[in-house]
MOPAC internal coordinates of N, CA, C and O (Angstrom, degrees):
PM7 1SCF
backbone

  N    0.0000 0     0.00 0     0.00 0    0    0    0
  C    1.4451 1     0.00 0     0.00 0    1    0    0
  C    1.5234 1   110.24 1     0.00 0    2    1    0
  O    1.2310 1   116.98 1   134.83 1    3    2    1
  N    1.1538 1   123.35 1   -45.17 1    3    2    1
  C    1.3497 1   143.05 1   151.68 1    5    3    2
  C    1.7763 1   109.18 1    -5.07 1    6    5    3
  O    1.2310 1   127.30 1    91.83 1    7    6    5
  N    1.5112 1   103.57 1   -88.17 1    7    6    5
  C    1.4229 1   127.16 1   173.61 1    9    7    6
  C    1.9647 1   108.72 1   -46.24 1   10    9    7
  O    1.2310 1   126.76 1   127.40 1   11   10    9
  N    1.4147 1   104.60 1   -52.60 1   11   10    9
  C    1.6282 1   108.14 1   159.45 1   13   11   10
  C    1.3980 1   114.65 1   -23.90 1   14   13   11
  O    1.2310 1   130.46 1    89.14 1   15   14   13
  N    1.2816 1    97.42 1   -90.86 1   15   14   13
  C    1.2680 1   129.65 1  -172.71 1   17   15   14
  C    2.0183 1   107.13 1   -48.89 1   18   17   15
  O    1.2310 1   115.93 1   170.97 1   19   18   17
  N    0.8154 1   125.33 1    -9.03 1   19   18   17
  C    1.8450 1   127.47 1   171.67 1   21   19   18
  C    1.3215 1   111.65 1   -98.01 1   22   21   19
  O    1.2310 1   128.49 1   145.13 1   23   22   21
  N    2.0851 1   101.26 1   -34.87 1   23   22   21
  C    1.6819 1    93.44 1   168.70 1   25   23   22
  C    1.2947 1   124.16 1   -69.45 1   26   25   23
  O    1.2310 1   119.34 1   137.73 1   27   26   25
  N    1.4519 1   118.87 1   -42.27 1   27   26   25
  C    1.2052 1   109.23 1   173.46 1   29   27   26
  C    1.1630 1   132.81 1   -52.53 1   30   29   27
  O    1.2310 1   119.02 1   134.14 1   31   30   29
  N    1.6506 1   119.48 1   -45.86 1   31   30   29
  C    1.2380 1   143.06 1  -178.68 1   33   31   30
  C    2.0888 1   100.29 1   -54.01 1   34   33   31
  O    1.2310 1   138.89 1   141.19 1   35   34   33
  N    1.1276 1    80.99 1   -38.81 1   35   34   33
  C    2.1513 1    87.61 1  -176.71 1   37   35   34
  C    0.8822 1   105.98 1   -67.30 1   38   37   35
  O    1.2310 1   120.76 1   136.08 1   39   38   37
  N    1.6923 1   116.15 1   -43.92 1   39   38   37
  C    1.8018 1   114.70 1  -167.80 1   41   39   38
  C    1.8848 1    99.53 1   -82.59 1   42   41   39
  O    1.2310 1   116.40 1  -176.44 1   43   42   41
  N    1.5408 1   124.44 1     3.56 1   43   42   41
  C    1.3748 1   106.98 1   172.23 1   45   43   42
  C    1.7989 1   101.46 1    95.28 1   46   45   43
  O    1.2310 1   119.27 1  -166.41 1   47   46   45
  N    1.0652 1   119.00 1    13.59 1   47   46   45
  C    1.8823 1   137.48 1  -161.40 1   49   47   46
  C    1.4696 1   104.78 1   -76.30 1   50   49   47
  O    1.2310 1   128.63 1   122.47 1   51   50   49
  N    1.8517 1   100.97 1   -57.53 1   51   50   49
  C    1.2063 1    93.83 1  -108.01 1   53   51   50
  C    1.9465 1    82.96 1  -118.77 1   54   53   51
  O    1.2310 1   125.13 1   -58.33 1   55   54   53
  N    1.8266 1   107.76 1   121.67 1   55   54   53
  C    1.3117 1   103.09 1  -163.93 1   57   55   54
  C    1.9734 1   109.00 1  -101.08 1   58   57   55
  O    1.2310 1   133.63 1   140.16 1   59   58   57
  N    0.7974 1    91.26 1   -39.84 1   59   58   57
  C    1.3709 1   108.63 1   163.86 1   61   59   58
  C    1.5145 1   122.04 1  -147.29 1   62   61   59
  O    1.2310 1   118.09 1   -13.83 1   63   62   61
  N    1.9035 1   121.24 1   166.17 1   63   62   61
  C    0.9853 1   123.48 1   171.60 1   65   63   62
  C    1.5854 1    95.69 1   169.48 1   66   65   63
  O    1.2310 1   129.74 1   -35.65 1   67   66   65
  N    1.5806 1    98.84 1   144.35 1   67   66   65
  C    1.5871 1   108.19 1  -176.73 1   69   67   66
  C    1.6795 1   101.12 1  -167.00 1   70   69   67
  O    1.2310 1   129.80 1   -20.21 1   71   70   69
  N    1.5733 1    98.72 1   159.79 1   71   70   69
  C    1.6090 1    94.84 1   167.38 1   73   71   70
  C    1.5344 1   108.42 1  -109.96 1   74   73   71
  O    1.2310 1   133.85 1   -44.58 1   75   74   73
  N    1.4779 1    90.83 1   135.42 1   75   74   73
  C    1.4865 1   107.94 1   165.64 1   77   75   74
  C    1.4880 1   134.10 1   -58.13 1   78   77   75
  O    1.2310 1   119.38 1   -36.92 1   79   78   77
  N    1.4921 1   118.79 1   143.08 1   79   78   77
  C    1.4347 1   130.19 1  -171.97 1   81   79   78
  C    1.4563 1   108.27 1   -88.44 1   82   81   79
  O    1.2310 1   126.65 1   -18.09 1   83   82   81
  N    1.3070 1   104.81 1   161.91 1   83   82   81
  C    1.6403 1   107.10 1   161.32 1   85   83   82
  C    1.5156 1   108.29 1   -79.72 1   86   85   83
  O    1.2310 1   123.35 1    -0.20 1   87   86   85
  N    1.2783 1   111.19 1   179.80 1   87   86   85
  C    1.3702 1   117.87 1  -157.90 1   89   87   86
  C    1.6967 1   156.44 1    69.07 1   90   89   87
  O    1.2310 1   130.90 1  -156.67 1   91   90   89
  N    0.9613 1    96.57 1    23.33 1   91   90   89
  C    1.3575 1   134.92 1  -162.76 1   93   91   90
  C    1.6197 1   118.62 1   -70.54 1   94   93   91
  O    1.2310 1   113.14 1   -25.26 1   95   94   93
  N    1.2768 1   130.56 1   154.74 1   95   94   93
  C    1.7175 1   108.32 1   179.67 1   97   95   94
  C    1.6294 1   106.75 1  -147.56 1   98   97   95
  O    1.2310 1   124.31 1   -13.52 1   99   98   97
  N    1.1511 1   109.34 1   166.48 1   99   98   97
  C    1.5003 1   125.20 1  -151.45 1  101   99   98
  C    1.1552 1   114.67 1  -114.34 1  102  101   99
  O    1.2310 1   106.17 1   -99.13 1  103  102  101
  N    1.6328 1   143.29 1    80.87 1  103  102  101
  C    1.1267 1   129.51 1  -170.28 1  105  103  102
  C    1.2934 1   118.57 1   -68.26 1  106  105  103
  O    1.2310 1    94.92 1   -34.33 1  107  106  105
  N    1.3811 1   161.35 1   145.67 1  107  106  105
  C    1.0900 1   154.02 1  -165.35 1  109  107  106
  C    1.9372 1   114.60 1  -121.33 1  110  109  107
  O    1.2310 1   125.81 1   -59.12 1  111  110  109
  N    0.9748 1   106.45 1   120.88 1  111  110  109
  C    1.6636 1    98.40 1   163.99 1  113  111  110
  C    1.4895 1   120.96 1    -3.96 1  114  113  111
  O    1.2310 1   112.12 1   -40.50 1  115  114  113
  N    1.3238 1   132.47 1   139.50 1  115  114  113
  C    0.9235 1   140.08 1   163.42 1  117  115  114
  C    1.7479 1   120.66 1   -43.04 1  118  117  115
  O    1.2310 1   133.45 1   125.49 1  119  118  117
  N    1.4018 1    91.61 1   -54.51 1  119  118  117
  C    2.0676 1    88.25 1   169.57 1  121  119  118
  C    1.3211 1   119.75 1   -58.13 1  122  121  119
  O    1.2310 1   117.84 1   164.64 1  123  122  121
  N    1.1243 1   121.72 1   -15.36 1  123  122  121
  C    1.9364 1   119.64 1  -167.52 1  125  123  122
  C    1.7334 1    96.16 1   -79.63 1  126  125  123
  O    1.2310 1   116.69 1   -23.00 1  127  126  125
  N    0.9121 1   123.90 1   157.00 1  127  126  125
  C    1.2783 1   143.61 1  -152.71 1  129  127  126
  C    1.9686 1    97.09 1   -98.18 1  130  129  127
  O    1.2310 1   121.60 1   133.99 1  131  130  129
  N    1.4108 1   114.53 1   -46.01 1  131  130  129
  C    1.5257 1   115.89 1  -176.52 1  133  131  130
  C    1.5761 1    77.76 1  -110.76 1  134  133  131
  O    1.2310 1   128.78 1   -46.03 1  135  134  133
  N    2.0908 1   100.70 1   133.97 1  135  134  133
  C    1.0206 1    71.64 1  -171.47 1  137  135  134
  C    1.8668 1    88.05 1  -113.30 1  138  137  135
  O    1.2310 1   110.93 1  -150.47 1  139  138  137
  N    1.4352 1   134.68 1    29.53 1  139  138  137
  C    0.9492 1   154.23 1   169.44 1  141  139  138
  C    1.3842 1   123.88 1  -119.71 1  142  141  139
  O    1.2310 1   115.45 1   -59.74 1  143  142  141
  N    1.8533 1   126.23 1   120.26 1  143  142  141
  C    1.5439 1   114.96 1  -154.12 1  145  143  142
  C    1.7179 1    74.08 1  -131.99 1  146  145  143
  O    1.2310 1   121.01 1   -56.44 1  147  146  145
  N    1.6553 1   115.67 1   123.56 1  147  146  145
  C    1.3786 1   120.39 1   165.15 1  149  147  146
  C    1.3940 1   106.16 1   -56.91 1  150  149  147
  O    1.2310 1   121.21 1   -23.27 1  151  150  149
  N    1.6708 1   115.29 1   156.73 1  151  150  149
  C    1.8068 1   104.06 1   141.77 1  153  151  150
  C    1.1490 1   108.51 1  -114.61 1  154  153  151
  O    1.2310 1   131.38 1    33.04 1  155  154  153
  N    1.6428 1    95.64 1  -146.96 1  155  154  153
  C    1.1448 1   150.60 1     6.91 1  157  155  154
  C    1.6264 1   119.58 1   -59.05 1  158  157  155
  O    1.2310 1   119.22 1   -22.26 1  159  158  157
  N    0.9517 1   119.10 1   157.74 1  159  158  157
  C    2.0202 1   113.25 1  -165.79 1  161  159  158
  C    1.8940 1    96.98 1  -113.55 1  162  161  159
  O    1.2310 1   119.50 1   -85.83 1  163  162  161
  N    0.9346 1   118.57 1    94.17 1  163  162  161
  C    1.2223 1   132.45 1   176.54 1  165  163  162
  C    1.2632 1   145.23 1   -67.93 1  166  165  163
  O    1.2310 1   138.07 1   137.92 1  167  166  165
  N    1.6155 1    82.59 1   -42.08 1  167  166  165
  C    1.5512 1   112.03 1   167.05 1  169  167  166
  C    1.7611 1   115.51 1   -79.96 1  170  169  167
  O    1.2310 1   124.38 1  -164.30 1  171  170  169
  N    1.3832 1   109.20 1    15.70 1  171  170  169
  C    1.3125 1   114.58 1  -171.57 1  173  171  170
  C    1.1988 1   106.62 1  -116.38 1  174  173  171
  O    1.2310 1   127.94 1   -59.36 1  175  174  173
  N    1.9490 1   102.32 1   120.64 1  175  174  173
  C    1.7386 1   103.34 1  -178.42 1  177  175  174
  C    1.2693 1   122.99 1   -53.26 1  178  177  175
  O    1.2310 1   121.32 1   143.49 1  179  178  177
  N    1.4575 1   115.07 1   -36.51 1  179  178  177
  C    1.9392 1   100.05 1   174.58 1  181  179  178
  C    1.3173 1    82.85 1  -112.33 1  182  181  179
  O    1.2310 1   139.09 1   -12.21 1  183  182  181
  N    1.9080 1    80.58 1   167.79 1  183  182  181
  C    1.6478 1   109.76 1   163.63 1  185  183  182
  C    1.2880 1    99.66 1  -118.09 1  186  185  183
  O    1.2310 1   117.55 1    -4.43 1  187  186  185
  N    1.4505 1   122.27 1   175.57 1  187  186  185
  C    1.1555 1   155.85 1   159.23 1  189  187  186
  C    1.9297 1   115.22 1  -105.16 1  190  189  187
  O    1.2310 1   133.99 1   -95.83 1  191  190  189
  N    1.5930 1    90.56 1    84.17 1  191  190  189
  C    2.0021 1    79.83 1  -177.95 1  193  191  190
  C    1.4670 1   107.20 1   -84.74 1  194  193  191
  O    1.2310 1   118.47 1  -161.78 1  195  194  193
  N    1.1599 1   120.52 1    18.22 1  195  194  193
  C    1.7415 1   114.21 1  -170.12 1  197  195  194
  C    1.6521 1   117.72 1   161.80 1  198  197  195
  O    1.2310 1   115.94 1    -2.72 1  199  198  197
  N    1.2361 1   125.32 1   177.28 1  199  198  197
  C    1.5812 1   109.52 1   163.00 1  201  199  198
  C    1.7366 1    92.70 1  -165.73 1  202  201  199
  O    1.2310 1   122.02 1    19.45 1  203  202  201
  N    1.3222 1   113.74 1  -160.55 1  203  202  201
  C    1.8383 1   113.53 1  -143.73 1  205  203  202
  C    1.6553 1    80.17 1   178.33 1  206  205  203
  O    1.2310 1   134.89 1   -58.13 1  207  206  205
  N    0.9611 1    88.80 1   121.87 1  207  206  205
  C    1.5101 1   107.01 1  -175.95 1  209  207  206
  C    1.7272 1   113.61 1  -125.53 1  210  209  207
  O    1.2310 1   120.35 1   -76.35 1  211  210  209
  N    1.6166 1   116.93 1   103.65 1  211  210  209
  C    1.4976 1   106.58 1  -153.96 1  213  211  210
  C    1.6160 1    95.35 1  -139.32 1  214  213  211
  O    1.2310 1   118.61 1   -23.33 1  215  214  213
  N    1.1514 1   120.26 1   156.67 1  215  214  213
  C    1.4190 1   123.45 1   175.66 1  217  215  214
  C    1.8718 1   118.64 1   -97.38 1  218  217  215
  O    1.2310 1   138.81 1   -43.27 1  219  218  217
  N    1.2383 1    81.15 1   136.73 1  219  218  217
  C    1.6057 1    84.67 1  -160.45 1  221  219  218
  C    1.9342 1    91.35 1  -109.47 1  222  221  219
  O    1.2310 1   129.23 1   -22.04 1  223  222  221
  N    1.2128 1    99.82 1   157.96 1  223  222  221
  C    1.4038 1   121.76 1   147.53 1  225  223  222
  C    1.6899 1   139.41 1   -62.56 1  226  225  223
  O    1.2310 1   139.54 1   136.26 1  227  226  225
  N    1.1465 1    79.71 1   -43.74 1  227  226  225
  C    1.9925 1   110.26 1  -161.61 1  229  227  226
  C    1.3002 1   122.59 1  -153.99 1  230  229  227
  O    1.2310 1   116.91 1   -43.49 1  231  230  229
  N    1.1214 1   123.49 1   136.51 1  231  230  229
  C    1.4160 1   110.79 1  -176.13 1  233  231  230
  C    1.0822 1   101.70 1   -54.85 1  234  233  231
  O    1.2310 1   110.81 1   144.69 1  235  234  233
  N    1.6684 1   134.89 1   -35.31 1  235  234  233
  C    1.8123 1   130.20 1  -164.87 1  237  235  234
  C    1.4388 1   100.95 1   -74.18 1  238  237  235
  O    1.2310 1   118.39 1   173.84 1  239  238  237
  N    1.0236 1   120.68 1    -6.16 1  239  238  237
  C    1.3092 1   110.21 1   172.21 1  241  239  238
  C    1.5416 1   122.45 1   -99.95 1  242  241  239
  O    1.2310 1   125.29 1   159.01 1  243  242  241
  N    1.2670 1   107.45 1   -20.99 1  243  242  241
  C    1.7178 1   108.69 1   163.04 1  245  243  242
  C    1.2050 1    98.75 1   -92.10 1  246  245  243
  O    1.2310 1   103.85 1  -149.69 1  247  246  245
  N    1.1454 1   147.34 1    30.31 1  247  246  245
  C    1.4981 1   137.38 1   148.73 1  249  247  246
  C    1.4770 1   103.64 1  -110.05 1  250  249  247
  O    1.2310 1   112.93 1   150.83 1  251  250  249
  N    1.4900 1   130.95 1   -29.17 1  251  250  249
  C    0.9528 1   109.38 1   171.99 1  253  251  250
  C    2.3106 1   120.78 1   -83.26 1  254  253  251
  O    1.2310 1   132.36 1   175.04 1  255  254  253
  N    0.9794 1    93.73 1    -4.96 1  255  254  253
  C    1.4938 1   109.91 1   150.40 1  257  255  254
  C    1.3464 1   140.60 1   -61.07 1  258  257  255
  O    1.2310 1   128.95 1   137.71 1  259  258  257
  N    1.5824 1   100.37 1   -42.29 1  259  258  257
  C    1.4597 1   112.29 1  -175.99 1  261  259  258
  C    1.8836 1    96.52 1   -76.18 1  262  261  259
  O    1.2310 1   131.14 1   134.45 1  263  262  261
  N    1.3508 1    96.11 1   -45.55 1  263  262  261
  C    1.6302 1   112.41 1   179.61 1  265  263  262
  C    1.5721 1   106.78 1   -31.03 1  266  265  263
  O    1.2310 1   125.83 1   113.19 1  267  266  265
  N    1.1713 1   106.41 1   -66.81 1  267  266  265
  C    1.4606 1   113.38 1   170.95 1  269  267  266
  C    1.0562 1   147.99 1   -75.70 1  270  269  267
  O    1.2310 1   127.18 1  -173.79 1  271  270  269
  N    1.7199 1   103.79 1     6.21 1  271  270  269
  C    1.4114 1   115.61 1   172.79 1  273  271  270
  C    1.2815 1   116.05 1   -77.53 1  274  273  271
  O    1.2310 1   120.30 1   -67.82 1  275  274  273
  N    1.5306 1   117.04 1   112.18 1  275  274  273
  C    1.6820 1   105.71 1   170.13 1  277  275  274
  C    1.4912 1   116.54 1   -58.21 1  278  277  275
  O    1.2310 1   102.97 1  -167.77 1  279  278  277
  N    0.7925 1   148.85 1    12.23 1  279  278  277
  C    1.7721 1   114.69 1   156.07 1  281  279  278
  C    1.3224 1   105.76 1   -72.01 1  282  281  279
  O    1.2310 1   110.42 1   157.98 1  283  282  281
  N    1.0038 1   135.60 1   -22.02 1  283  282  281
  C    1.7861 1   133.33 1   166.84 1  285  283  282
  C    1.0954 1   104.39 1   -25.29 1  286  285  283
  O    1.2310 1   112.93 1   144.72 1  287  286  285
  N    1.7059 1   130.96 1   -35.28 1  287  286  285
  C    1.5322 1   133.34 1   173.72 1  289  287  286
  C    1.4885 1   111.07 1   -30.54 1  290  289  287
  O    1.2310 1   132.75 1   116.27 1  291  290  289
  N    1.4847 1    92.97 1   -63.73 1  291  290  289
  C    1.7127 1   108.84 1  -154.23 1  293  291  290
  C    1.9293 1    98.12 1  -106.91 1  294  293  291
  O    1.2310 1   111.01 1   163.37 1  295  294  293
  N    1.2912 1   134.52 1   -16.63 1  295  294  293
  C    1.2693 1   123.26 1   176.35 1  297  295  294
  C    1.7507 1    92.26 1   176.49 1  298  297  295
  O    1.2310 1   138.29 1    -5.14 1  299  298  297
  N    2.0627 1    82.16 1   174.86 1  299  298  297
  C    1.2380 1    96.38 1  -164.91 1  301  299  298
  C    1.4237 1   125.35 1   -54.48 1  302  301  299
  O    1.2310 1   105.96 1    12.57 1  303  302  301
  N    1.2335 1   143.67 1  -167.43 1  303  302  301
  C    1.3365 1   160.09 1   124.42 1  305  303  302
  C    1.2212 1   125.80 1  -111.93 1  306  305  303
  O    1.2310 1   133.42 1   -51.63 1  307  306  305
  N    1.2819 1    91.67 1   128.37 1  307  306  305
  C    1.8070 1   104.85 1  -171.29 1  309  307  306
  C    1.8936 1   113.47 1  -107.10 1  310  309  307
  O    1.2310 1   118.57 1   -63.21 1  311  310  309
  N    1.0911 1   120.33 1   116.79 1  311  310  309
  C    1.2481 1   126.28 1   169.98 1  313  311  310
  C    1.8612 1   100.88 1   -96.62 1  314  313  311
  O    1.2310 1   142.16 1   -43.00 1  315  314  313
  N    1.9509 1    74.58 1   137.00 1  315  314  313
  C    1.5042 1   104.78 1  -170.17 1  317  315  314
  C    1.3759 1   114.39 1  -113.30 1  318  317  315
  O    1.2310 1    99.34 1   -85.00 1  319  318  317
  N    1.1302 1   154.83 1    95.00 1  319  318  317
  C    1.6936 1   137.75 1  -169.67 1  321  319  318
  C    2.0924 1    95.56 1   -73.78 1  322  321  319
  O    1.2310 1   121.57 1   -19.40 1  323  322  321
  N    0.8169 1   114.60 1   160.60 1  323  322  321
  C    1.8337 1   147.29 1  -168.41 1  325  323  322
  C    1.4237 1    94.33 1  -116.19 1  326  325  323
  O    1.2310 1   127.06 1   -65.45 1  327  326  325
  N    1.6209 1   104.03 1   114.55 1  327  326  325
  C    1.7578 1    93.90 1   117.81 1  329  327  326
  C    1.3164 1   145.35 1   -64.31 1  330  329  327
  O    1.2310 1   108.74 1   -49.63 1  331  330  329
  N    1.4267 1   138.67 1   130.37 1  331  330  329
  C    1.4444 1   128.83 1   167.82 1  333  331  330
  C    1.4467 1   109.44 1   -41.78 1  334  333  331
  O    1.2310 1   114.52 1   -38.93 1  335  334  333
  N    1.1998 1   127.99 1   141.07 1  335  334  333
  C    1.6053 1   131.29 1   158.13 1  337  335  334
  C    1.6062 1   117.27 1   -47.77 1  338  337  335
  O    1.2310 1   129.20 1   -41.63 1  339  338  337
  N    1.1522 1    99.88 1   138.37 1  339  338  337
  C    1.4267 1   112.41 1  -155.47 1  341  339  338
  C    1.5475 1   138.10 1    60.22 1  342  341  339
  O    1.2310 1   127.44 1  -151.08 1  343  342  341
  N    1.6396 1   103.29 1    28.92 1  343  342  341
  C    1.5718 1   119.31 1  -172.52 1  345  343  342
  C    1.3834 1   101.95 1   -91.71 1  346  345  343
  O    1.2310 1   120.10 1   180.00 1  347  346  345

């Protein structure tokens, strides 16, 4: 991820990205009664170990990114599109 993460950053990509900690917390809807759930969430089929936040052109071009992201080794990658701040 390392090596990833320098290409993008070289080609001008790459805006953020980090791996995530344990400990983490869950705000819940306003109707739920607790409205704060500690973790780590365990009972939850995926995780989120990190994310990479990069500017794309085209969608074909954040797919051909994800393509080449090694964690594909060990699990998926999920592409996310952004609103700009204040959208």
């Amino acid at each position: 991820m390392g090596e990833f993460g320098m290409r993008l950053a070289a080609d001008g990509k790459l805006r953020d990205g980090r791996q995530l900690r344990d400990g983490g917390f869950r705000v819940e809807p306003v109707e739920h009664a607790g409205p704060i759930v500690d973790g780590p969430f365990a009972e939850a089929k995926e995780l989120i170990g990190g994310y990479v936040v990069v500017d794309c052109d085209s969608v074909e071009e954040a797919r051909e990114l994800a393509l080449g992201n090694p964690h594909r080794r060990i699990g998926p990658v999920v592409v996310q599109p952004v609103l700009p701040h204040g959208a």
